[in-house]
N, C-alpha and C positions, 0 to 999 in steps of 0.2 A: 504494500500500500504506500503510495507516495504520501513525502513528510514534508513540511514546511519549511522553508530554507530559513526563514527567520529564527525558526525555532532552534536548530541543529546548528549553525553558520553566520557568522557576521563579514562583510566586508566592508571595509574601513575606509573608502572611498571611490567615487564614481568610476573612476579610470582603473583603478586595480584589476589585473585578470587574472587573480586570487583572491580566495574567500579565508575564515578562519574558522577550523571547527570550534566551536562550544563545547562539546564533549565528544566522545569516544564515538565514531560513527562507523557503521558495520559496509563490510564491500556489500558495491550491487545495492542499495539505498538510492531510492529515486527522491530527488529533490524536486518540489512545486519552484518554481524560481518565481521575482516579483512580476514577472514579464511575461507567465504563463507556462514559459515552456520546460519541459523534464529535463533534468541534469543527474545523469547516473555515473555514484562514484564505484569507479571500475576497482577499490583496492581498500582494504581498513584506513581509513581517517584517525588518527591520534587527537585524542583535545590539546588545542593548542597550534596547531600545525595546519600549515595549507594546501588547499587545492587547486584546479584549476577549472575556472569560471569557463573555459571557452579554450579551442586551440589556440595554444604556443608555438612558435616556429624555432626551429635552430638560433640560437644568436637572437632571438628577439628580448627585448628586457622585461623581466618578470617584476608585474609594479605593483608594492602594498605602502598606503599611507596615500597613498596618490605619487611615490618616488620610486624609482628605480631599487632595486636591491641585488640585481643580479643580470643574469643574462643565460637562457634555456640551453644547456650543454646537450641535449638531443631534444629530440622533436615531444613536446608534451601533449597528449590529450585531452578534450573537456574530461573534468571529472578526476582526473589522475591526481594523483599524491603529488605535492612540489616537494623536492627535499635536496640533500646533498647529492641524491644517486642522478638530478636531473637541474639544478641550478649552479650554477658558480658564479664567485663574484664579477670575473672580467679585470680590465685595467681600474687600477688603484688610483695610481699619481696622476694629478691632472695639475691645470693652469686654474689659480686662484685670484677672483676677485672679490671684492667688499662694496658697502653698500653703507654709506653713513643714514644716519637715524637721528632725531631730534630727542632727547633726555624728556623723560614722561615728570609732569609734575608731581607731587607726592600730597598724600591724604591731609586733609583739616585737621580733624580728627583721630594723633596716632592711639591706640591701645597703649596697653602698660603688662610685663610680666613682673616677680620679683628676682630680682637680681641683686647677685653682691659688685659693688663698684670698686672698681680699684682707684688708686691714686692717678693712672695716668690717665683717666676719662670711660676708659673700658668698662666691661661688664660682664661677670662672669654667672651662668646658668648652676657652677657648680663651688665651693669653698674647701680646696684641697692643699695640703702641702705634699710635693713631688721630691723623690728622689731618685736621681738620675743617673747614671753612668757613664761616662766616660765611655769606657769601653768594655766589651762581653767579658773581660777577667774580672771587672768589677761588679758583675750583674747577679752575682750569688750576694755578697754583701749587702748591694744596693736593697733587694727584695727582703733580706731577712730584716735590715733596718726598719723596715715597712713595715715588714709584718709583724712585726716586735706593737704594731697601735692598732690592737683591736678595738672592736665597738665599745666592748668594756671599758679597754683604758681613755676610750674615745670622749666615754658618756659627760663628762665634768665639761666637754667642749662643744656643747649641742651646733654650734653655728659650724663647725669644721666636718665635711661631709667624707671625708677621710685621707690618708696619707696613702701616697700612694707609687708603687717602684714603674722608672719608667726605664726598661733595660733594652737593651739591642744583639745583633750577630757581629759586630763591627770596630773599627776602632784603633784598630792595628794592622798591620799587613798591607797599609797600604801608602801610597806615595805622599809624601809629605808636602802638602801644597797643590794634588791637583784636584781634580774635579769630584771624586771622593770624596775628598778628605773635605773640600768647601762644602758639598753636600751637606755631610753628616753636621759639622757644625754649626750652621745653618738652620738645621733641623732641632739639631738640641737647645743653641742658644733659642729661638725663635720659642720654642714649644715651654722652656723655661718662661715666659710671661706673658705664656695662655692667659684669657680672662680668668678661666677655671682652677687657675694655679695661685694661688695665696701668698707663697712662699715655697723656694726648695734650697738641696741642698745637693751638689754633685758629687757622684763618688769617681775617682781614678784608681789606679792601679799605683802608678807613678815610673813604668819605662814606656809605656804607648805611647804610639803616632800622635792621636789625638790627645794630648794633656788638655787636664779636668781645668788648669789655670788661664790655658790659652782660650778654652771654650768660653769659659767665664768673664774673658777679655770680652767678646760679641754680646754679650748678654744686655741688652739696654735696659740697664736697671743696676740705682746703685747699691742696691741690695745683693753682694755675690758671694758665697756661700762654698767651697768646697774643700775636700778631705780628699786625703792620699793615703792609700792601704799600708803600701810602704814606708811612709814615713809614722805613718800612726803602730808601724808593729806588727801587722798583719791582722787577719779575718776577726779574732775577737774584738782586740783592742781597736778595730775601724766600725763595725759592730756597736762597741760600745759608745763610741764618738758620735758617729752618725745617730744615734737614740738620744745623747744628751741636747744635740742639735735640734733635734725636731722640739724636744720639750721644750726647749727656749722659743720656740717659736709660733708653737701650740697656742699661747695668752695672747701673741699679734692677732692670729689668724683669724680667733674665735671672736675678735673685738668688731670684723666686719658683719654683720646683719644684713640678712635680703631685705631690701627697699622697691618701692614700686620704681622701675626703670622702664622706659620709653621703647617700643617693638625697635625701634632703630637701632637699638644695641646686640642687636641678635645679629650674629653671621653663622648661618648655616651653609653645614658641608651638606652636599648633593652627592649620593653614591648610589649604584645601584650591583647587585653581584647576586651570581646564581640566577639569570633571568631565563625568563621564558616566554613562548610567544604571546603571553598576556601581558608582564610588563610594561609592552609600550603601549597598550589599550588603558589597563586600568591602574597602577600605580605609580606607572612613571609621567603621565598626564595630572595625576592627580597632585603628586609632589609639583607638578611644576604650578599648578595652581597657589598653593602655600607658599611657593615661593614668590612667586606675586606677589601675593601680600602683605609679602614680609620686604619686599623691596618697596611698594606703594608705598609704606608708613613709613622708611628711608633706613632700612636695616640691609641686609648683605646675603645673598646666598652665592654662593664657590662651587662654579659648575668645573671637573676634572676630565680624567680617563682621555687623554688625549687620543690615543688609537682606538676609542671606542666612538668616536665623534670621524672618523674615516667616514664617507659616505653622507654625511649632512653636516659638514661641513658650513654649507650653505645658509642654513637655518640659522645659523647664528654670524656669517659673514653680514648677509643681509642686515644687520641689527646693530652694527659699531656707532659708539658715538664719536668718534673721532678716524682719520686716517694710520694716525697712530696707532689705536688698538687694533684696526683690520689688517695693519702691516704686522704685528706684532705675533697676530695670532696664524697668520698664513704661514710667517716667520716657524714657529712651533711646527705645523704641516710640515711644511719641507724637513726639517731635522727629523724629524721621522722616518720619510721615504729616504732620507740617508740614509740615516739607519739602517733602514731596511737593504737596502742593497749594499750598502758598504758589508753588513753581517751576513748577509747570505737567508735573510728570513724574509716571512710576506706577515704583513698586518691582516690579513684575512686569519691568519692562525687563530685569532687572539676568542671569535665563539667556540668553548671546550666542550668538553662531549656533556656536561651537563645542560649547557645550553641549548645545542640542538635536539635532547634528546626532550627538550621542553618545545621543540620549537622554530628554534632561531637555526639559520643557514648559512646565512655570508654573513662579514662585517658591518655591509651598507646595511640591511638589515635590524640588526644587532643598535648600530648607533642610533639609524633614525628613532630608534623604541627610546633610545634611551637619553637622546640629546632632549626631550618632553621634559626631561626633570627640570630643566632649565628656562620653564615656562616661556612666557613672550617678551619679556621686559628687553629694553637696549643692552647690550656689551659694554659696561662702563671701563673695563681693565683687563690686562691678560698678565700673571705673576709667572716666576719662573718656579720650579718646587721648592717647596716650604719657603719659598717670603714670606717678609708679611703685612698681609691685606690693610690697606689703608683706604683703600677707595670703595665706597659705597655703592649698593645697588646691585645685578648680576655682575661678576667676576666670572672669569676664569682663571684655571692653575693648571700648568702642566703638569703631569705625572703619569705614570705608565697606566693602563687598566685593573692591575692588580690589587684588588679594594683594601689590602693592608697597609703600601705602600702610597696608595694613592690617598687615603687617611690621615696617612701620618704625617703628609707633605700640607694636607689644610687644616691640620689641629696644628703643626708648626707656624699655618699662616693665620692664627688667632682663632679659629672658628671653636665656639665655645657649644653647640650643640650638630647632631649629625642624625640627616634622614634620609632611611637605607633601605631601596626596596631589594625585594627578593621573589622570585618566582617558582626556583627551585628548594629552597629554605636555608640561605645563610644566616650564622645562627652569629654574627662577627659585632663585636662589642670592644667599646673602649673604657677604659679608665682614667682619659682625660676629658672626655665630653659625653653622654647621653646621645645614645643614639636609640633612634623610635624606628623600630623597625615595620615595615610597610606588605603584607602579602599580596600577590598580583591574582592570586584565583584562591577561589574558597577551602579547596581540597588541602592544602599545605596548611591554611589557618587555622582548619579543624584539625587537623594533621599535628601540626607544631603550635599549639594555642598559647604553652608556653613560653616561646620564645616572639611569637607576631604582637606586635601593639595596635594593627590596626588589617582590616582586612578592605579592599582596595577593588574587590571583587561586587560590594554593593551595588558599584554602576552598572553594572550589564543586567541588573535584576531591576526594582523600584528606584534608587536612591539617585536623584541628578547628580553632574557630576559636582555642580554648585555646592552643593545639602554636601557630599561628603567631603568637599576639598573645608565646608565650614566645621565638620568635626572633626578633619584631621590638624585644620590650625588649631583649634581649642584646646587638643592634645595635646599638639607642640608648644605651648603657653604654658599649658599645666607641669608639663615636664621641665622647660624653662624654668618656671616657678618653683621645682624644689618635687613635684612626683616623680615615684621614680618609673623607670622603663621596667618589663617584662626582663630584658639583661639582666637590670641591675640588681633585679629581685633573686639573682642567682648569686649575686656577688662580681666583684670588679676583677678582671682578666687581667693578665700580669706579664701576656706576651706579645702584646699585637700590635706594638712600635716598632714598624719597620722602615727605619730610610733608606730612600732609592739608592744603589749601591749602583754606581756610576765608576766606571774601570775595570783593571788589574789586582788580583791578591797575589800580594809577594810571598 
């Protein structure tokens, strides 16, 4: 008996000659189409995954979103499975142009979360004192110092939301001065005066590349703070150094209080990992919505994943508010397809087998799902990894797609909260920012209830995308404010500072 296309399939714009199933659709399933006529799919349909509306020809481009995503590697027919055994991306590297835009004005009326303020204007979502490492010999010390402040000993300091180690794989072995070694520094000095950071304290070794004194040099803050294992004695006696530290520091940190602070203080990280072909239909549309909003009131969201933005490129050339950010950001493209060829790899690699087996096919694909997070607002900056964000409105930050690393480069560049969709169920959580995480389809949310904060999947059923992009800001305020995430209700992660490791290891 033939079934409703509406019911079984969505297609996501007029030109598309792909549909997406909705769920699990069995082969030989006759489709009513809007148009009347029968569309029988000749093979199992996966939810998630597409079809084909009509003949494909060899080399013709296969288009979902209303954009290209590929090009038909053999001949497809109506009804047929699109997938890796019948699409490929095609040529990558293309000629870039930009598009200036006029900066949108910002709300009368901004909102208010509570936030602790720092001294230099900032504003942090969470009230932590950090300790840090130098480098991976110090990263046992660093973490025990931590962990040495539990809740317990916590209690006497209800404003201090906890101490916390912030350790790495790095740090030695590598060239003294080059593009590494500026990375990582970079990363730590920068991530040292997160909004969400109170106060910290660095741990070194005292023979590494990177010494704990020099990092402390970059540090824009005259509060600089660190200990050497070696000089202190070794693992107890730095152990025990590192702990008297923190107590003295404890009475500062506890003296700041959330205060009603203005949405414009808020710069959220944009991430999205483990997607699948719903993704870019329902949570990565919908983040881009909150992000809106969050830049209408004059706050910051940090769109990244540079090799994940291959392919819509555009969507965001189109939107520069200057000649400068459209040079800057094409600038980033290019280095990449160096990259790429200079190493001998293709950025199409970059959707893994979790991804396509949700779904996603080629890169172009892949990004246009996921360049949504970054709603419609202008391009006001493009940063290099882990700067840090001074300019307001959407951003950009280069960094690889790898959602640890590409993390760790916009909580270096100040961003004090982080919202993370997931399709396939990444479960990836920090302990320098609050991250809400986002499910793209219902099945995972009921699936992993504990680990989703919101499920992203109400649009395709009753809820406009309006109604849910308004209780996913609410969310994000609440959590801003001091609730905690689905993560945090497990406890804070202690390994998922990872900076881009740029080079050679000696």
């Amino acid at each position: 008996m033939p079934e409703s296309f509406q019911r079984l399939a969505i297609q996501l714009h007029a030109r598309d000659n792909v549909a997406i199933a909705k769920q699990d659709i069995a082969p030989q399933t006759i489709l009513t189409m809007p148009d009347n006529r029968a569309l029988t799919l000749s093979e199992k349909i996966p939810a998630g995954h597409k079809f084909a509306l009509r003949a494909i020809a060899l080399g013709e481009a296969v288009s979902r979103y209303g954009h290209s995503i590929g090009i038909a590697s053999q001949p497809i027919a109506p009804g047929a499975w699109v997938h890796s055994h019948n699409l490929q991306v095609g040529e990558i590297s293309k000629a870039y142009s930009y598009q200036v835009v006029a900066a949108r004005p910002l709300q009368s009326a901004p909102q208010t979360f509570l936030g602790y303020a720092r001294a230099d204007g900032r504003v942090g979502t969470r009230n932590y004192i950090a300790v840090i490492s130098s480098v991976n010999c110090s990263a046992h010390v660093t973490t025990n110092i931590a962990r040495a402040f539990t809740r317990e000993r916590l209690s006497a300091f209800p404003n201090v939301d906890g101490v916390i180690p912030i350790t790495h794989q790095t740090g030695c072995g590598i060239p003294l001065g080059d593009s590494a070694y500026d990375v990582l520094q970079r990363a730590l000095a920068n991530v040292a005066i997160n909004p969400n950071i109170g106060a910290y304290v660095l741990v070194g070794l005292g023979c590494e590349i990177n010494q704990a004194d020099a990092c402390c040099q970059r540090i824009a803050s005259p509060a600089r703070t660190h200990i050497n294992i070696q000089v202190e004695g070794g693992y107890h006696k730095t152990v025990a150094a590192g702990i008297a530290i923190v107590e003295r520091l404890l009475p500062q940190v506890n003296a700041v209080a959330r205060t009603p602070q203005p949405i414009s203080e808020l710069t959220l990280a944009l991430q999205c990992g483990g997607s699948d072909g719903w993704s870019g239909i329902t949570a990565n549309p919908l983040v881009g919505l909150v992000a809106d909003r969050i830049v209408a009131q004059g706050g910051t969201a940090v769109l990244s994943e540079t090799p994940e933005i291959f392919g819509a490129e555009d969507l965001l050339l189109r939107r520069v508010v200057s000649s400068q950010v459209g040079a800057q950001l094409i600038a980033r493209f290019d280095w990449w397809n160096t990259q790429a060829k200079l190493l001998g790899f293709s950025v199409d690699n970059n959707p893994g087998p979790g991804n396509k087996a949700g779904g996603l096919t080629t890169i172009f694909e892949k990004s246009l799902g996921a360049a949504a997070k970054g709603g419609s607002s202008p391009l006001t900056a493009v940063y290099e990894y882990g700067e840090r964000v001074t300019q307001r409105g959407l951003v950009f930050m280069d960094t690889p797609g790898y959602d640890p690393v590409s993390v760790t480069g916009q909580l270096a560049g100040g961003c004090n909260l982080i919202v993370f969709t997931t399709g396939r169920g990444s479960i990836f959580q920090s302990n320098v920012a609050p991250c809400v995480k986002v499910a793209s389809n219902a099945a995972l949310y009921a699936r992993m209830r504990d680990d989703m904060d919101f499920d992203a999947s109400v649009v395709l059923n009753d809820t406009p995308m309006e109604r849910a992009a308004d209780q996913l800001f609410e969310y994000v305020i609440a959590t801003a404010s001091g609730q905690r995430t689905r993560g945090e209700q497990h406890g804070l992660p202690e390994n998922e500072f990872v900076p881009w490791h740029l080079g050679a290891v000696l």
